[in-house]
N, C-alpha and C positions, 0 to 999 in steps of 0.2 A: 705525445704518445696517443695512438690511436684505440678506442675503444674498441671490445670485442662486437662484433655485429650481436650475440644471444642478448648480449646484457644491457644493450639499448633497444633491441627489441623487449625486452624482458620492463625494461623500465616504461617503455613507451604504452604497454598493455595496462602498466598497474598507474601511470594515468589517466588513461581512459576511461579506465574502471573506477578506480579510488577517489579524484579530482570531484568529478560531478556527484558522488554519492554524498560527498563530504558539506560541498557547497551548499547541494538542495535543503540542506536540514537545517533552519533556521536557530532551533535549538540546539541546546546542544545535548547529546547522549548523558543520562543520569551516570550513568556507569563508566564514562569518560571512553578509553580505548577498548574497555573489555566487552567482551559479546553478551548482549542481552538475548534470553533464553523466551520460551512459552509460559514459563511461570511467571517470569518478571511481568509480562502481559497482561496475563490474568490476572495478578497480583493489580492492577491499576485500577483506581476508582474510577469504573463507568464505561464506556464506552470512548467519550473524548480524549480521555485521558491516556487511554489504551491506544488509541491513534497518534496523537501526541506523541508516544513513547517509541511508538514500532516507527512513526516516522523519521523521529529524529534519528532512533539507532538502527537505523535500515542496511543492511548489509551491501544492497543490491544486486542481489542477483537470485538463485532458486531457493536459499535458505529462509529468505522473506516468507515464501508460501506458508512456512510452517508457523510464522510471528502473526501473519493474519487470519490463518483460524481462530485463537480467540479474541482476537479484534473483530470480526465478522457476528463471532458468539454472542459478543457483549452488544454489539451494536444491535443484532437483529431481532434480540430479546428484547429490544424498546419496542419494536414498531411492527415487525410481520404478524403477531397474535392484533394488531386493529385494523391491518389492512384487510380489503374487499376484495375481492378472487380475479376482479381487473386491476386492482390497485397491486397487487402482487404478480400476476401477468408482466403490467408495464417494468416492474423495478426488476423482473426476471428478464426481459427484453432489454432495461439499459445494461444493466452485469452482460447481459451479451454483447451489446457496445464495447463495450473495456475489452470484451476477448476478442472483437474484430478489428479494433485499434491496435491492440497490445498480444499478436497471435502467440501463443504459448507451443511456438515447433521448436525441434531442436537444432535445427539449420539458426535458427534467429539467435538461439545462446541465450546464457539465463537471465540476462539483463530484462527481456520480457517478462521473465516469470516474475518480477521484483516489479517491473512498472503495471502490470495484469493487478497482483494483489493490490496494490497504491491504490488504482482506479477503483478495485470492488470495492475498500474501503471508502475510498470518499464517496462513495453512493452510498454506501450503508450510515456513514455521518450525519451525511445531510438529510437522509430519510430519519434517522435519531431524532438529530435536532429539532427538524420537522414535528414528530409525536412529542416531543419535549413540550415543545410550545402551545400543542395543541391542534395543529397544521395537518392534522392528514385528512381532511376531506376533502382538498384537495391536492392529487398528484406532485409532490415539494419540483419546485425549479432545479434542476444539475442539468450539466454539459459534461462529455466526457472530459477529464481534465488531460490538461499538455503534461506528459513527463517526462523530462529531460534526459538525457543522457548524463 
């Protein structure tokens, strides 16, 4: 018996989409299949941990934006109040990286908007960890990171 054409299109979409979201999270989701919220977020100790969370339970796709404001929140409270007005310059210049990598149009579909927040996050981590250790005088090492499909 031959499949309907919708329902393998239908199946073939929630592949493409589901498949690599699932794989890229090395953790696994605290909350197993259920959706993690903005509180759950906040609710995390720290900034790493916040990241850790939002990326293991990443949706992928435009709902993410709303799980990395307070990932962004928690992170940026480490380290923007000791950067230097060029040292803040540069990390406003890589976050524009991430959004020239990762364009946020609507032609592109909201899989950017999911891989856009990924990247400003792992800049804002690495900037963390950076003031963590003591590390900001000088500019922390990042590359904009690959985000898979």
């Amino acid at each position: 018996m031959k499949m309907p054409v919708y329902l393998v299109r239908c199946m073939a979409i929630i592949a493409v989409v589901a498949i690599p979201v699932m794989a890229m999270s090395a953790e696994k989701c605290p909350k197993g299949d259920a959706p993690i919220d903005s509180e759950d977020v906040r609710a995390a100790h720290g900034c790493l941990a916040a990241h850790k969370l939002h990326a293991a339970c990443a949706w992928g796709s435009s709902g993410d934006a709303f799980l990395s404001e307070p990932v962004l929140d928690k992170c940026e409270a480490g380290f923007l109040p000791h950067l230097t007005a060029a040292q803040k310059r540069i990390y406003e210049a890589r976050r524009a990286r991430c959004s020239d990598r990762y364009p946020t149009d609507q032609n592109l579909g909201t899989i950017q908007i999911y891989k856009f927040s990924m990247c400003a996050e792992d800049l804002a981590a690495t900037y963390f960890k950076a003031a963590a250790k003591g590390r900001l005088r000088q500019t922390p090492r990042w590359r904009v990171p690959h985000i898979s499909d």
